[in-house]
Backbone atoms as SQL, in Angstrom:
CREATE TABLE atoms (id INTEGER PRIMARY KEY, chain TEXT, resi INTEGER, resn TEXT, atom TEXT, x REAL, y REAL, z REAL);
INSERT INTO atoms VALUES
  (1, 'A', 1, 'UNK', 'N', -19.775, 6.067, 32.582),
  (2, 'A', 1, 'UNK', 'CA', -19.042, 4.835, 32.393),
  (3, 'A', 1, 'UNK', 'C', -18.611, 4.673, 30.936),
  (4, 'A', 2, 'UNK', 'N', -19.659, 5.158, 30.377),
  (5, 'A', 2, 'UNK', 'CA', -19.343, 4.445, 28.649),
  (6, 'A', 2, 'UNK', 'C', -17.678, 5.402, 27.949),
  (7, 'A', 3, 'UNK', 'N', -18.205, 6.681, 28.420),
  (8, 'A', 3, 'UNK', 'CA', -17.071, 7.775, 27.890),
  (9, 'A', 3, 'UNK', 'C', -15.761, 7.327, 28.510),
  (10, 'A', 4, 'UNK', 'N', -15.536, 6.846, 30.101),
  (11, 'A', 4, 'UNK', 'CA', -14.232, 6.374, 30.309),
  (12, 'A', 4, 'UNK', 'C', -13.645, 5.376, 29.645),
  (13, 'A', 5, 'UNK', 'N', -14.549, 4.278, 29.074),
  (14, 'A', 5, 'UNK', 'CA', -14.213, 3.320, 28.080),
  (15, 'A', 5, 'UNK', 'C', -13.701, 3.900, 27.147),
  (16, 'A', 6, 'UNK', 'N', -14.071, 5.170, 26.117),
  (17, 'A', 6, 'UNK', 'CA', -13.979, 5.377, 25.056),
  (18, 'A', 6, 'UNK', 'C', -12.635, 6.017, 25.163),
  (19, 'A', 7, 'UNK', 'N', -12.370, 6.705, 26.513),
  (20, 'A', 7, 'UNK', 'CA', -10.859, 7.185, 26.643),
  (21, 'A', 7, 'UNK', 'C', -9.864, 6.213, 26.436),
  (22, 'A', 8, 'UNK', 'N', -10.176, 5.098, 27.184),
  (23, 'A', 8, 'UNK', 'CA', -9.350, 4.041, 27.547),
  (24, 'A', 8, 'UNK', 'C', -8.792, 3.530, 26.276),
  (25, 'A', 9, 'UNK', 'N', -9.733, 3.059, 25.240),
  (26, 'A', 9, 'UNK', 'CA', -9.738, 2.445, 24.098),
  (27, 'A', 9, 'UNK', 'C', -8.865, 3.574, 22.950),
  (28, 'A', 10, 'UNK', 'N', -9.221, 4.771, 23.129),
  (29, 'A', 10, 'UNK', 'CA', -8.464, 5.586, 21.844),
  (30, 'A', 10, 'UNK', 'C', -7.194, 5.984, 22.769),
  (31, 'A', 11, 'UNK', 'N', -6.567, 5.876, 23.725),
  (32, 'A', 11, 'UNK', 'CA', -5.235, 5.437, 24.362),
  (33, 'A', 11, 'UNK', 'C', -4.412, 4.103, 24.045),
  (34, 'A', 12, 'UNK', 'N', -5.371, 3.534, 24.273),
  (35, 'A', 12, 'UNK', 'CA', -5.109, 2.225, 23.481),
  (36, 'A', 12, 'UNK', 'C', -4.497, 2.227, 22.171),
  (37, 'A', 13, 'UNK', 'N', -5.361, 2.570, 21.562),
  (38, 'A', 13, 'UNK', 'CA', -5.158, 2.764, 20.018),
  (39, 'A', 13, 'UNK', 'C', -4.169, 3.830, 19.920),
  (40, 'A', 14, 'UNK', 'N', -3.770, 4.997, 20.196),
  (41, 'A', 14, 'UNK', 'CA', -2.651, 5.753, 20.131),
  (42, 'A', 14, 'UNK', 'C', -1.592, 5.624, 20.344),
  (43, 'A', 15, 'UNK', 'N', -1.221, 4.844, 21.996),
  (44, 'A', 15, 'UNK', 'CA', -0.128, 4.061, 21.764),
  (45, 'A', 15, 'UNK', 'C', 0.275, 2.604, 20.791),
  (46, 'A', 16, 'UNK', 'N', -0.581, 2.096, 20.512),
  (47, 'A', 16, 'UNK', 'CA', -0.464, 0.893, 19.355),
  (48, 'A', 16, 'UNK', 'C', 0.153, 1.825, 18.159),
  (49, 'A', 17, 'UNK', 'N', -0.462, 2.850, 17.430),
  (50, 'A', 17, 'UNK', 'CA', -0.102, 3.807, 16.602),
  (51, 'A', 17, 'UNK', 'C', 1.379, 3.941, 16.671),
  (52, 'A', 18, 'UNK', 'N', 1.837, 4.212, 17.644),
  (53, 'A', 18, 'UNK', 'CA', 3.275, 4.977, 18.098),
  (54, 'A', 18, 'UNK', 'C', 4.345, 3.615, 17.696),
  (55, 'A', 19, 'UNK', 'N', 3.918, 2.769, 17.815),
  (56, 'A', 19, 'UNK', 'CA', 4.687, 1.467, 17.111),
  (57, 'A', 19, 'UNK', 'C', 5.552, 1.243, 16.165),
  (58, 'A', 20, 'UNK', 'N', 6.397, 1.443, 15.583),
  (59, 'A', 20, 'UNK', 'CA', 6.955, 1.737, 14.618),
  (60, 'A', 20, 'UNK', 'C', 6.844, 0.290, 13.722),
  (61, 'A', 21, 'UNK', 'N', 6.822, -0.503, 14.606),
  (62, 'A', 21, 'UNK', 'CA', 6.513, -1.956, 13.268),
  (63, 'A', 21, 'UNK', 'C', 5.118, -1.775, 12.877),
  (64, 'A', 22, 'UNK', 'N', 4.120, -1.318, 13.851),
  (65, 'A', 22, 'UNK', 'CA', 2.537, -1.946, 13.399),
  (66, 'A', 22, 'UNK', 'C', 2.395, -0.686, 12.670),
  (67, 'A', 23, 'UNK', 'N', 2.792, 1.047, 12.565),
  (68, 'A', 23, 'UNK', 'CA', 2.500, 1.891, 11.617),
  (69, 'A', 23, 'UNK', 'C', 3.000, 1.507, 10.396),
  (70, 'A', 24, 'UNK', 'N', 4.780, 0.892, 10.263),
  (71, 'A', 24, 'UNK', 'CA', 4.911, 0.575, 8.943),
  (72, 'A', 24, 'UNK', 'C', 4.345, -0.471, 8.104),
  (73, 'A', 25, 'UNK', 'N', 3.266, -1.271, 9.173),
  (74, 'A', 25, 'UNK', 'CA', 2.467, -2.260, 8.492),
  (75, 'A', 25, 'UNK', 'C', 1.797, -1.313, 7.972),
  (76, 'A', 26, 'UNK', 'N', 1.220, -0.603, 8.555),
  (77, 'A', 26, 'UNK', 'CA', -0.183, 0.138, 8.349),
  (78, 'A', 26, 'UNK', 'C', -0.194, 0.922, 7.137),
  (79, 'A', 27, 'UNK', 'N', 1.271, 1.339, 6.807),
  (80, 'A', 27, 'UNK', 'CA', 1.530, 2.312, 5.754),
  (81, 'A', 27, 'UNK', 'C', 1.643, 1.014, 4.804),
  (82, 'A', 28, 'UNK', 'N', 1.858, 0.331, 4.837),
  (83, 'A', 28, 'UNK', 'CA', 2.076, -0.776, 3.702),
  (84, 'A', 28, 'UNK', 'C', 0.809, -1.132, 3.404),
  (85, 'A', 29, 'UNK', 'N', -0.075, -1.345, 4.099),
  (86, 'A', 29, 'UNK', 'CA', -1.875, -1.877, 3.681),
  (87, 'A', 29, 'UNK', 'C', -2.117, -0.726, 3.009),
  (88, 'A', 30, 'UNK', 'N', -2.191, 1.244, 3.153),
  (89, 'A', 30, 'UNK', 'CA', -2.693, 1.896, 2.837),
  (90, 'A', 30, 'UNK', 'C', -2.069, 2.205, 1.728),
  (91, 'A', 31, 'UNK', 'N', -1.049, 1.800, 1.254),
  (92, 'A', 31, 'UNK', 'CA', -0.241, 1.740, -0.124),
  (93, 'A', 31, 'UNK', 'C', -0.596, 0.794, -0.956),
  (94, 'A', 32, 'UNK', 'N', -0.414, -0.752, -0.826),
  (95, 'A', 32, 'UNK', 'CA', -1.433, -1.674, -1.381),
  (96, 'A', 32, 'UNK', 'C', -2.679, -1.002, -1.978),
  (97, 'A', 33, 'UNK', 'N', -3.555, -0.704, -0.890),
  (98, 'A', 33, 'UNK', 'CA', -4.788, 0.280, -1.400),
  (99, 'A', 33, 'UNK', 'C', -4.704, 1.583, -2.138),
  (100, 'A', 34, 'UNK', 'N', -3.864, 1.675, -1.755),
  (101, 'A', 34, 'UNK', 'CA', -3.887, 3.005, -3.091),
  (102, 'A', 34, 'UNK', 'C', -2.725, 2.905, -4.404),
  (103, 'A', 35, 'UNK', 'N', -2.795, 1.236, -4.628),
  (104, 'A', 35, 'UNK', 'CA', -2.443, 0.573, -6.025),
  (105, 'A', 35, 'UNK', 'C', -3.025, 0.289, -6.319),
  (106, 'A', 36, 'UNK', 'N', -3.935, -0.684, -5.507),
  (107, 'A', 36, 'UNK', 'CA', -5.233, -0.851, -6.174),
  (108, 'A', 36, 'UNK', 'C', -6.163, -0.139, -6.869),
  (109, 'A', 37, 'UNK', 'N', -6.678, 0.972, -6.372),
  (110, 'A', 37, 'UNK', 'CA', -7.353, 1.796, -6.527),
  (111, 'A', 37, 'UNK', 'C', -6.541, 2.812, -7.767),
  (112, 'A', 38, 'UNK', 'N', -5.320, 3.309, -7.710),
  (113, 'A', 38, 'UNK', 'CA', -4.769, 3.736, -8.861),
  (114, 'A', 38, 'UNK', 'C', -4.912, 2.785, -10.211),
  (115, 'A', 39, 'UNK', 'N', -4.147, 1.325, -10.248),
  (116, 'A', 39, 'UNK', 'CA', -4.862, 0.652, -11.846),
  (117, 'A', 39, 'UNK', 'C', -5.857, 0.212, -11.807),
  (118, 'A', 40, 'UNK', 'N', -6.841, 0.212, -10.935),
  (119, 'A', 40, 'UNK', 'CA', -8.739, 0.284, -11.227),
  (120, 'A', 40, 'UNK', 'C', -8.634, -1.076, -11.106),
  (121, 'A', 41, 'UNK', 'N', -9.967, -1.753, -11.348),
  (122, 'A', 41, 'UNK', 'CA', -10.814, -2.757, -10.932),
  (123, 'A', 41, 'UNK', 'C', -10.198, -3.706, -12.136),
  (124, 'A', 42, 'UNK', 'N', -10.353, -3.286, -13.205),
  (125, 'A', 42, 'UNK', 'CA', -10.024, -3.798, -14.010),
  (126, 'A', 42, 'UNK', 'C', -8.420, -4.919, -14.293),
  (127, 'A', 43, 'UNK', 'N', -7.387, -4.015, -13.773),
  (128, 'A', 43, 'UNK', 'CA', -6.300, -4.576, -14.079),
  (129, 'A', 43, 'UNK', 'C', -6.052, -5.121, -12.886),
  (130, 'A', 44, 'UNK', 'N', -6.697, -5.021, -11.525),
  (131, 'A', 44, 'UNK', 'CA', -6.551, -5.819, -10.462),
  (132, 'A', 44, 'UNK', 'C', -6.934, -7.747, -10.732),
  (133, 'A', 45, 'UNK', 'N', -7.851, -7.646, -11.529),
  (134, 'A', 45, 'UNK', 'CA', -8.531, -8.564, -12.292),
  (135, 'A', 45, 'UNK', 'C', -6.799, -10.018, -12.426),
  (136, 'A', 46, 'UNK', 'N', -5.963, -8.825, -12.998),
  (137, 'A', 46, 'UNK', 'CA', -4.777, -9.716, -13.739),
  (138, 'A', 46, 'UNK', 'C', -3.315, -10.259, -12.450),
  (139, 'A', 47, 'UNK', 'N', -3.977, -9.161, -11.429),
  (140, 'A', 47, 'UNK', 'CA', -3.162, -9.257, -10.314),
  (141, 'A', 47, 'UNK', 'C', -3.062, -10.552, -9.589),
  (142, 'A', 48, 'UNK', 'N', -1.799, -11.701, -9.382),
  (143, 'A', 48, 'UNK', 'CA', -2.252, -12.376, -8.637),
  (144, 'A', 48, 'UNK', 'C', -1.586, -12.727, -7.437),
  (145, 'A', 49, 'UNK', 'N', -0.292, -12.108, -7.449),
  (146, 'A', 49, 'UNK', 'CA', -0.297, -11.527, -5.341),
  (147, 'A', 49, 'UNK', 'C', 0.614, -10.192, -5.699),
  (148, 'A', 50, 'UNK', 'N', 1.046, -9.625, -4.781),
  (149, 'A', 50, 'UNK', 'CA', 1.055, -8.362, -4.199),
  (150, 'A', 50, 'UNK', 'C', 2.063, -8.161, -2.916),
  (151, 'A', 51, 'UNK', 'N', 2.995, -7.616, -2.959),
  (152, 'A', 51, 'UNK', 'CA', 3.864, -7.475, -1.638),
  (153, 'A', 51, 'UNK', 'C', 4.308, -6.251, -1.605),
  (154, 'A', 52, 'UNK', 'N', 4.760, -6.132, -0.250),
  (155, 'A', 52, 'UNK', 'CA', 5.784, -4.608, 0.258),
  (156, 'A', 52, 'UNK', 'C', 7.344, -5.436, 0.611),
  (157, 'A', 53, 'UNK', 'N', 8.080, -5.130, 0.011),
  (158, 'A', 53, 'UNK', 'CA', 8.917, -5.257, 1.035),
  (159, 'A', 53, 'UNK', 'C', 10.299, -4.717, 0.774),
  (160, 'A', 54, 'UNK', 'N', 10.492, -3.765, 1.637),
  (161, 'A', 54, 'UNK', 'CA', 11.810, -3.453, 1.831),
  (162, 'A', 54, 'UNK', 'C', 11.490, -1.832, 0.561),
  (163, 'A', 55, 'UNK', 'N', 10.410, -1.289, 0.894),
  (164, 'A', 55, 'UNK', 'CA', 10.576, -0.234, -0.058),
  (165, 'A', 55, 'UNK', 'C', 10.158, -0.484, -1.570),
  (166, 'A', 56, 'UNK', 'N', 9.959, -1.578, -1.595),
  (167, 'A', 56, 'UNK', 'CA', 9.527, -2.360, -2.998),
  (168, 'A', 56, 'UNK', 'C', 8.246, -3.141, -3.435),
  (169, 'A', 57, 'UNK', 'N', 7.298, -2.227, -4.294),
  (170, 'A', 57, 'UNK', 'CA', 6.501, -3.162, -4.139),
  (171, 'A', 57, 'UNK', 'C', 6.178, -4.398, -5.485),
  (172, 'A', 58, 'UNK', 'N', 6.337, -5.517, -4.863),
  (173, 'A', 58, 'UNK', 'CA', 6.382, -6.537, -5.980),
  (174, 'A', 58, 'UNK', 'C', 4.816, -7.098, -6.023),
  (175, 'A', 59, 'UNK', 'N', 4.558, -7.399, -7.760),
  (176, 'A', 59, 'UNK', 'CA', 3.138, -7.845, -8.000),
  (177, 'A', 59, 'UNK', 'C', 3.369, -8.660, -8.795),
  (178, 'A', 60, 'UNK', 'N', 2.617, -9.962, -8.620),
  (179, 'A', 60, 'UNK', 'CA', 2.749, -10.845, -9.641),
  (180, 'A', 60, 'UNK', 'C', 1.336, -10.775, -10.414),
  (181, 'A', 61, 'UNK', 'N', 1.528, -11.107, -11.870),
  (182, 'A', 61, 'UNK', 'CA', 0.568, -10.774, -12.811),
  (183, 'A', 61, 'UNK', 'C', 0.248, -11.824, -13.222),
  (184, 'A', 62, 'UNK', 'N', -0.800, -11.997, -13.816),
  (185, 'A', 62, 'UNK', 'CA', -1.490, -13.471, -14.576),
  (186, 'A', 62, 'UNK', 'C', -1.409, -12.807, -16.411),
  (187, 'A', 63, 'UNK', 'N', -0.710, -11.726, -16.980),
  (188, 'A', 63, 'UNK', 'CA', -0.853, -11.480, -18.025),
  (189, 'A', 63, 'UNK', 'C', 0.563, -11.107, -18.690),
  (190, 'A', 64, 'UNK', 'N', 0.951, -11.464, -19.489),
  (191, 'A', 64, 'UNK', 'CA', 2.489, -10.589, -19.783),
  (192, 'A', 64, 'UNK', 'C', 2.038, -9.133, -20.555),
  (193, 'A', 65, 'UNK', 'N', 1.056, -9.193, -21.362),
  (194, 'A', 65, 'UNK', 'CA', 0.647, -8.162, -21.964),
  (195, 'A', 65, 'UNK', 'C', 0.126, -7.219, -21.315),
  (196, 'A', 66, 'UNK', 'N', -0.168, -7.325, -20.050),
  (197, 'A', 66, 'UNK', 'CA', -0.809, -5.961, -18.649),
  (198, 'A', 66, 'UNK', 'C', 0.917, -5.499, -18.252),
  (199, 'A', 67, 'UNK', 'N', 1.615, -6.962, -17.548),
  (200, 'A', 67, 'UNK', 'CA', 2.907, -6.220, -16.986),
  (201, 'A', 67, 'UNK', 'C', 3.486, -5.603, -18.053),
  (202, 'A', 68, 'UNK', 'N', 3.711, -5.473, -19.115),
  (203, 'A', 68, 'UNK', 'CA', 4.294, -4.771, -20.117),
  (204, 'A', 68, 'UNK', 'C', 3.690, -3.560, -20.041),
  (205, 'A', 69, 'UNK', 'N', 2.116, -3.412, -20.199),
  (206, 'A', 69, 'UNK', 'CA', 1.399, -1.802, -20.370),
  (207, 'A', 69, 'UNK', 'C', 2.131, -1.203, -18.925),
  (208, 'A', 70, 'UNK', 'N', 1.954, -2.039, -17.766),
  (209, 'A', 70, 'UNK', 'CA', 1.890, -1.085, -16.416),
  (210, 'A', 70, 'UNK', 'C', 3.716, -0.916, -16.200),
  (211, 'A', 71, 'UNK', 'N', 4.462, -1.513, -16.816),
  (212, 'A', 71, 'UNK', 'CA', 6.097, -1.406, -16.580),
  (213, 'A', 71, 'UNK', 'C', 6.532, 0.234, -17.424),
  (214, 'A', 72, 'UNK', 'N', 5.749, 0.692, -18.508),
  (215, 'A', 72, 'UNK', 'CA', 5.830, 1.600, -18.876),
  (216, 'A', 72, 'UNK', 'C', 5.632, 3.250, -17.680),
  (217, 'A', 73, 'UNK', 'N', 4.713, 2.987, -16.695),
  (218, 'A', 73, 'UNK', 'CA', 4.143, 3.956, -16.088),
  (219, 'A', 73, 'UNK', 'C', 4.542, 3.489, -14.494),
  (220, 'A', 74, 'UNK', 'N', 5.726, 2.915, -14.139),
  (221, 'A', 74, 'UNK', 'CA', 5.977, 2.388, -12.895),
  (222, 'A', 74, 'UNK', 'C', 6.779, 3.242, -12.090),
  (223, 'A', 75, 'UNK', 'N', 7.299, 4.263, -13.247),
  (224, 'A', 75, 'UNK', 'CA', 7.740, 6.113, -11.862),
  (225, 'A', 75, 'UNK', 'C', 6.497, 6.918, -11.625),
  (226, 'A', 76, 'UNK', 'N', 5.401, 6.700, -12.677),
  (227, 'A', 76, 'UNK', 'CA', 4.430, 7.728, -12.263),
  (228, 'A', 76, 'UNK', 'C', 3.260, 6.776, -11.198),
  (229, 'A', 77, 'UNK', 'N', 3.557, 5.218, -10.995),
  (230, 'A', 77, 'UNK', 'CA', 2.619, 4.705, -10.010),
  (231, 'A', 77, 'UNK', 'C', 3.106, 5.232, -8.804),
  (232, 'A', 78, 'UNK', 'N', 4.649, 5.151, -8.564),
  (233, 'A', 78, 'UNK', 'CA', 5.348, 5.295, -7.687),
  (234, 'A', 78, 'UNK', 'C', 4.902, 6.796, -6.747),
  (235, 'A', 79, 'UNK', 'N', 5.257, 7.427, -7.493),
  (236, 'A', 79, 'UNK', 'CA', 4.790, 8.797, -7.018),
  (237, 'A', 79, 'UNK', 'C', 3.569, 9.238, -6.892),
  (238, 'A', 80, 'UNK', 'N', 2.537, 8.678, -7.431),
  (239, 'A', 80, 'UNK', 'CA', 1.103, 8.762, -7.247),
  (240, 'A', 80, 'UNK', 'C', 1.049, 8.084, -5.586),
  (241, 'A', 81, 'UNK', 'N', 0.982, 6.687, -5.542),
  (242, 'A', 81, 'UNK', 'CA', 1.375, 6.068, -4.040),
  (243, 'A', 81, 'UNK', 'C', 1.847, 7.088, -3.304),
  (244, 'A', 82, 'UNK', 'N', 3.268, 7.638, -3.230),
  (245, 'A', 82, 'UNK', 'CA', 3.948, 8.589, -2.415),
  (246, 'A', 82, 'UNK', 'C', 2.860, 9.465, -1.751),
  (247, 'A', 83, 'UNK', 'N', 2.722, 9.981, -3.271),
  (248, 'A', 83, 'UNK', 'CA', 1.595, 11.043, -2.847),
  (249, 'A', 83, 'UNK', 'C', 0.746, 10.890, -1.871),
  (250, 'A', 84, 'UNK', 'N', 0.154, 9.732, -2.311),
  (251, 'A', 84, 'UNK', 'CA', -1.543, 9.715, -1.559),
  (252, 'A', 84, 'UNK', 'C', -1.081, 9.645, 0.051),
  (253, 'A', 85, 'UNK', 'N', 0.138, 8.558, 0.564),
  (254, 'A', 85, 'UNK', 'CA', 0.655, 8.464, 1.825),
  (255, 'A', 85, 'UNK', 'C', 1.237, 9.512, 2.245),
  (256, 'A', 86, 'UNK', 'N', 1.599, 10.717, 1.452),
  (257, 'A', 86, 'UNK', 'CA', 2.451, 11.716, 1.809),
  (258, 'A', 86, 'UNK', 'C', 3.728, 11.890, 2.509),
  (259, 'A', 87, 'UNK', 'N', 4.113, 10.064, 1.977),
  (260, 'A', 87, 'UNK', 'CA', 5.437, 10.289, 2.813),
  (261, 'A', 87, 'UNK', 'C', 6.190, 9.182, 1.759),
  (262, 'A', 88, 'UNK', 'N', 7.351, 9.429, 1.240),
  (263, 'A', 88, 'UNK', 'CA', 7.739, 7.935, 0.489),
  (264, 'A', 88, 'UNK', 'C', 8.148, 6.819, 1.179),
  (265, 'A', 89, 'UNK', 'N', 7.124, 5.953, 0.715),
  (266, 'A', 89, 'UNK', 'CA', 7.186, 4.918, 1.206),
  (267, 'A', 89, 'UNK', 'C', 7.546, 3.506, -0.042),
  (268, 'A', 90, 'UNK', 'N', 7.674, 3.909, -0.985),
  (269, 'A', 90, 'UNK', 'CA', 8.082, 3.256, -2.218),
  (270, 'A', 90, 'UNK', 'C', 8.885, 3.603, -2.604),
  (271, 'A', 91, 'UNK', 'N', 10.326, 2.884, -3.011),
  (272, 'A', 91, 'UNK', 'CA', 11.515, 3.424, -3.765),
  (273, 'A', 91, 'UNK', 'C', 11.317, 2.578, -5.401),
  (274, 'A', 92, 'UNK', 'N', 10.618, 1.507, -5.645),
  (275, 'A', 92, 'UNK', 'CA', 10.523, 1.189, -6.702),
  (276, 'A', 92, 'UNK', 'C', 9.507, -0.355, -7.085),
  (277, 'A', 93, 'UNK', 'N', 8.861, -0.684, -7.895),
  (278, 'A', 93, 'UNK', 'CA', 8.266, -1.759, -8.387),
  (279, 'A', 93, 'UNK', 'C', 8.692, -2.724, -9.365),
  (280, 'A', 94, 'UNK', 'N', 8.212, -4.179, -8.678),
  (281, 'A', 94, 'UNK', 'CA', 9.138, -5.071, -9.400),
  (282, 'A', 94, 'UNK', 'C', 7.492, -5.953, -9.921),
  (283, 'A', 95, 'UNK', 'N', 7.603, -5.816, -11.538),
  (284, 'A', 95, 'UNK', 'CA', 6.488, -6.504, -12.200),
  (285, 'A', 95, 'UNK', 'C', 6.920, -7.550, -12.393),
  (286, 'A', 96, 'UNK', 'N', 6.191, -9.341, -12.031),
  (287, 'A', 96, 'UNK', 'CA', 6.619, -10.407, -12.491),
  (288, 'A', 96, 'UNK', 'C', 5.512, -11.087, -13.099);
């Protein structure tokens, strides 16, 4: 009984996958996370929201002196992101 459940459920989940709106959510959370995790704990600190949209990811900052350091290095965030998703999913970042 338990194993037919477990079929049922990762069918489930595979077709949900196949979604093309709920994967490009999905690629958008795992990009978020791997911004985060690229400017560290630290400069998340200054972060105070965060969006995807449209290929763009926009962050609003609580510091002018952070968005200035991180506006310098915003082709090499870009492509770091790419990377980690292995697919581009970022065409560019908008620091406010």
């Amino acid at each position: 009984m338990r194993g037919n459940n477990n079929r049922v459920i990762g069918d489930i989940i595979r077709k949900l996958m196949k979604n093309p709106k709920l994967a490009g959510k999905l690629d958008e959370l795992d990009a978020l996370q791997a911004w985060e995790e690229i400017i560290g704990k630290q400069i998340c600190k200054y972060v105070a929201d965060q969006k995807i949209y449209k290929g763009t990811l926009y962050v609003k900052l609580k510091s002018a002196v952070v968005r200035n350091e991180l506006s310098y290095k915003k082709s090499e965030f870009i492509s770091q992101i790419n990377n980690r998703l292995g697919k581009k999913l970022l065409t560019n970042i908008v620091l406010k």
